[in-house]
KEMI-985789 format. One record per residue (C-alpha): residue number from 1; x, y, z. Coordinates in Angstrom, 3 decimals, padded with zeros to 6 digits. Layout:
<node><pos>NUM</pos><X>X</X><Y>Y</Y><Z>Z</Z></node>
...
//
This chain:
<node><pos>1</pos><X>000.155</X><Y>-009.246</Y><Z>-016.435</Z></node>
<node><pos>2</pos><X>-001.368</X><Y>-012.513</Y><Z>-018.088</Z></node>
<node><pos>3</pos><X>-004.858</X><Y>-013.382</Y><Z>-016.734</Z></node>
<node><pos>4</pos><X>-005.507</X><Y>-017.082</Y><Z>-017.086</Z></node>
<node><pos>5</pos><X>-007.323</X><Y>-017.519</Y><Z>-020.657</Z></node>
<node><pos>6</pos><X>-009.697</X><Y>-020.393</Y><Z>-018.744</Z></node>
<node><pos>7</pos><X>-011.830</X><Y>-018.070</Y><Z>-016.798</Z></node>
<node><pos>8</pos><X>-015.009</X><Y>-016.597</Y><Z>-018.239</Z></node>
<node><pos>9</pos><X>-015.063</X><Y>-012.599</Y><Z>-018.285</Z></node>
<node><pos>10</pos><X>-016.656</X><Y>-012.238</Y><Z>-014.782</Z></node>
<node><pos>11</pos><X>-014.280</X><Y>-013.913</Y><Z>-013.325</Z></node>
<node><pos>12</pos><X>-011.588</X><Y>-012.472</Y><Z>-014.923</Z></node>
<node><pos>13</pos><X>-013.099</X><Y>-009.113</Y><Z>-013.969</Z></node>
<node><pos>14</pos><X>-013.225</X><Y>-010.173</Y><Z>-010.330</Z></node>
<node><pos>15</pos><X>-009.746</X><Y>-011.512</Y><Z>-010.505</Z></node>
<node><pos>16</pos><X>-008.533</X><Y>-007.511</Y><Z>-011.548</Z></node>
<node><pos>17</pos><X>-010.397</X><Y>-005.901</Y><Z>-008.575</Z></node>
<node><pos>18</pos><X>-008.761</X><Y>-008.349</Y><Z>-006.599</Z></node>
<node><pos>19</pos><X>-005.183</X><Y>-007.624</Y><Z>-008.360</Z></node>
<node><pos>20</pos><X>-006.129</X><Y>-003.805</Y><Z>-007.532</Z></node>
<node><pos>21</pos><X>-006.443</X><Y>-004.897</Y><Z>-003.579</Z></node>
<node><pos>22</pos><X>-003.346</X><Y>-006.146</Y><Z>-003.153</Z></node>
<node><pos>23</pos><X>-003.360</X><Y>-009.798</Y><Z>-004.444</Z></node>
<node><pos>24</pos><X>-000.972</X><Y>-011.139</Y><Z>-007.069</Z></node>
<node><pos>25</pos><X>-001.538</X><Y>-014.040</Y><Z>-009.820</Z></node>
<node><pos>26</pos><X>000.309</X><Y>-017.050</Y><Z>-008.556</Z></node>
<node><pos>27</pos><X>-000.539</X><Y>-019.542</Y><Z>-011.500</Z></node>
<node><pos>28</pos><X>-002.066</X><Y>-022.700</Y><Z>-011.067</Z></node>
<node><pos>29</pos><X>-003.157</X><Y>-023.607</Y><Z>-007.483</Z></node>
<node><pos>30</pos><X>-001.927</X><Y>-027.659</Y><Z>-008.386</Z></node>
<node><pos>31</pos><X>001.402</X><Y>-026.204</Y><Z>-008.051</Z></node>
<node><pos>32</pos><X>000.883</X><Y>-025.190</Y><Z>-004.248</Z></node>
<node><pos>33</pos><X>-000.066</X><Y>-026.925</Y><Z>-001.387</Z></node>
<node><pos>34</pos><X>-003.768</X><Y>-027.628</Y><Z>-000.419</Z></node>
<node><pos>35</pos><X>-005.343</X><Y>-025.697</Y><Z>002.431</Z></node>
<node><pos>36</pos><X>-007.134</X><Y>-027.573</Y><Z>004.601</Z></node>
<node><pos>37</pos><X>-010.561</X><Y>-025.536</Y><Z>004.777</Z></node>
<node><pos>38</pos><X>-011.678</X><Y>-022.877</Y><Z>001.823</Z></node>
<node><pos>39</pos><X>-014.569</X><Y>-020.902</Y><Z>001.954</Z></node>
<node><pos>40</pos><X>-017.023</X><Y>-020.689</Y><Z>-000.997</Z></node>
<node><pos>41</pos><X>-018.058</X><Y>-017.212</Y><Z>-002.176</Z></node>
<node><pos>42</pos><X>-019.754</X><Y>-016.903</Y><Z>-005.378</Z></node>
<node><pos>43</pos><X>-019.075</X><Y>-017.933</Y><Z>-008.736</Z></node>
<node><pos>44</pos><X>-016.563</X><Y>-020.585</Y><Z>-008.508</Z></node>
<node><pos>45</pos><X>-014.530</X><Y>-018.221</Y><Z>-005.842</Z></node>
<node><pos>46</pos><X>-012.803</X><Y>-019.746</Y><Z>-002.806</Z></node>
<node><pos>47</pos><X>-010.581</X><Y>-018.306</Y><Z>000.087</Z></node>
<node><pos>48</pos><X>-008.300</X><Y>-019.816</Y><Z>002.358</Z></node>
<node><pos>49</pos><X>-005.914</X><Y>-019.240</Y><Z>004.542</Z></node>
<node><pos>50</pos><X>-002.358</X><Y>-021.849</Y><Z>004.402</Z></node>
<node><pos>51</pos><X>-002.373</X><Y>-022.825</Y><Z>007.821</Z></node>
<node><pos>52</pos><X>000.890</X><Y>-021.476</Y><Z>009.582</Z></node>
<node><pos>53</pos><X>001.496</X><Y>-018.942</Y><Z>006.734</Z></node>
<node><pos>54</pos><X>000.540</X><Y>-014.938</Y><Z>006.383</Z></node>
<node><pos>55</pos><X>-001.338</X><Y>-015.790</Y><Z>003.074</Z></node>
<node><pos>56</pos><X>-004.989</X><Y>-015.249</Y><Z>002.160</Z></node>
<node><pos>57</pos><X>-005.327</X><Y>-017.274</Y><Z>-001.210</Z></node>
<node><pos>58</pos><X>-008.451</X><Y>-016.735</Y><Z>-003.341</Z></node>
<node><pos>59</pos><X>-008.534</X><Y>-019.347</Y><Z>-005.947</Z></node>
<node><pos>60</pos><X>-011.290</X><Y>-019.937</Y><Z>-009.028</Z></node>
<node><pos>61</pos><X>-010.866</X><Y>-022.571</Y><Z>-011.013</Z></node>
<node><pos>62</pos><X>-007.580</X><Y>-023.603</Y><Z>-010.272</Z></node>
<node><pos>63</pos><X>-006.094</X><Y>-019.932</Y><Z>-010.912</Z></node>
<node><pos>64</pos><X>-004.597</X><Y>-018.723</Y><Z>-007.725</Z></node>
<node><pos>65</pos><X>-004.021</X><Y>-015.560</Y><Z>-006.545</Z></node>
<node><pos>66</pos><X>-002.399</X><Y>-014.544</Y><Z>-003.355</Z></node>
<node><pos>67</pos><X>-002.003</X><Y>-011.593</Y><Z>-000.604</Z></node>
<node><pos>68</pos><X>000.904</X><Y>-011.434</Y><Z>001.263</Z></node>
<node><pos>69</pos><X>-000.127</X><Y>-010.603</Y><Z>005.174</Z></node>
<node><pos>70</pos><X>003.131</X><Y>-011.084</Y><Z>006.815</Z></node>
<node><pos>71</pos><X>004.767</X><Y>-008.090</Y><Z>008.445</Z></node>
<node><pos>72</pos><X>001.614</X><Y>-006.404</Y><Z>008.449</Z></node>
<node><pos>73</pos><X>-000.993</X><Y>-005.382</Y><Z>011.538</Z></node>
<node><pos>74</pos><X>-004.539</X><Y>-007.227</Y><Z>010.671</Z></node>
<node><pos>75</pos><X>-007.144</X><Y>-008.370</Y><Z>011.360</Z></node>
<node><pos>76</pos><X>-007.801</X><Y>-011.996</Y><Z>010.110</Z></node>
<node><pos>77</pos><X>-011.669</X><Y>-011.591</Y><Z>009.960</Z></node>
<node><pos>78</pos><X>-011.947</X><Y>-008.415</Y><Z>008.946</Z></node>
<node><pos>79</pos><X>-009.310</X><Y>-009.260</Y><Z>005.866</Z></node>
<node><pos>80</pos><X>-012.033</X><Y>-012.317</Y><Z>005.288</Z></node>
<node><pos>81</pos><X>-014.612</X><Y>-009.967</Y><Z>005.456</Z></node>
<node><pos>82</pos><X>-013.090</X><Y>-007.137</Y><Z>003.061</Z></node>
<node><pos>83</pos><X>-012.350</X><Y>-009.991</Y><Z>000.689</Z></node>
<node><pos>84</pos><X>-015.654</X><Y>-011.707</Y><Z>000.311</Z></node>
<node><pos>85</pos><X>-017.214</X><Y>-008.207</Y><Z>-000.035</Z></node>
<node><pos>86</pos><X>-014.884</X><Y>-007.693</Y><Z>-003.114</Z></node>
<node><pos>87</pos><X>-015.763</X><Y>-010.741</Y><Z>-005.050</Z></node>
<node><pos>88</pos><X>-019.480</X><Y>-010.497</Y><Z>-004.476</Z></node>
<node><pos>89</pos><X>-019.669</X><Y>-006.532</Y><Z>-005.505</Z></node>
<node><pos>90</pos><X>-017.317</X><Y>-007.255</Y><Z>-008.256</Z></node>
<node><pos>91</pos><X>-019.241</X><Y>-010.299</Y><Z>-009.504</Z></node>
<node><pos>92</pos><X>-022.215</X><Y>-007.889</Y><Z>-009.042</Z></node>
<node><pos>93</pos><X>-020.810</X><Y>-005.112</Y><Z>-010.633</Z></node>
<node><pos>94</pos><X>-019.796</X><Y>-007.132</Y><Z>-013.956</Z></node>
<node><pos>95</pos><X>-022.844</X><Y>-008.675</Y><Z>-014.113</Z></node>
<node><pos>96</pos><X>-024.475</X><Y>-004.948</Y><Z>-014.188</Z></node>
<node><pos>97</pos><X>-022.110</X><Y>-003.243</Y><Z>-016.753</Z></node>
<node><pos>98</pos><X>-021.588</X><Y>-005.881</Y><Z>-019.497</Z></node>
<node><pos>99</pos><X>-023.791</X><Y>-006.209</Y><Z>-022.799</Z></node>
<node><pos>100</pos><X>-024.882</X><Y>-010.004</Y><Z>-023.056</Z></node>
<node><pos>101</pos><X>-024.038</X><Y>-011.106</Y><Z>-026.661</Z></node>
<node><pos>102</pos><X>-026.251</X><Y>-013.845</Y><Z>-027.250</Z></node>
<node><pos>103</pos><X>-026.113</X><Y>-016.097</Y><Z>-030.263</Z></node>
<node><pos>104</pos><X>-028.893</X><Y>-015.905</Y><Z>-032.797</Z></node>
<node><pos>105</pos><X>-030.384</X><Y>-018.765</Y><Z>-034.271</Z></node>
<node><pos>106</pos><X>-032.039</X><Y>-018.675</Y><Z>-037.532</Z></node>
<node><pos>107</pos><X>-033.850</X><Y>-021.618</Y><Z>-038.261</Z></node>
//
């Protein structure tokens, strides 16, 4: 599957763990309609939840990924819950196992 090329490494790192939960790459979030709230979580991560649909969207910088809920028993918080806990550790995580490449200067 094709990752948007736009977001940085960390948050293309978060956007696999979140692929590996159960969410799928929509494309970009212009192309759906707006939710009325989203919650900010770290590093340019949002959730919402479509009002009237059985869809948790986490979107970062316009790249939107979804989780279809329908059909299923849950539990709306602890869903919210689960999912903020995965972007934080994630963006934790990747910020703990990369090498930081940082451009010399020589003069």
């Amino acid at each position: 599957m094709d990752l948007p090329c736009w977001l940085t490494k960390k948050q293309l790192y978060v956007a696999q763990q979140l692929i590996n939960q159960g969410f799928h790459y929509c494309g970009n979030a212009d192309g759906y309609c707006e939710p009325n709230f989203s919650i900010p979580i770290i590093d340019g991560w949002e959730l919402s939840f479509p009002p009237g649909e059985c869809f948790l969207d986490a979107s970062c910088n316009k790249a939107l990924f979804t989780k279809n809920l329908e059909g299923k028993e849950f539990n709306f918080q602890a869903e919210l819950k689960a999912t903020r806990r995965l972007i934080r550790t994630a963006s934790k995580e990747c910020d703990c196992t990369g090498i930081n490449h940082y451009q010399l200067a020589l003069f």
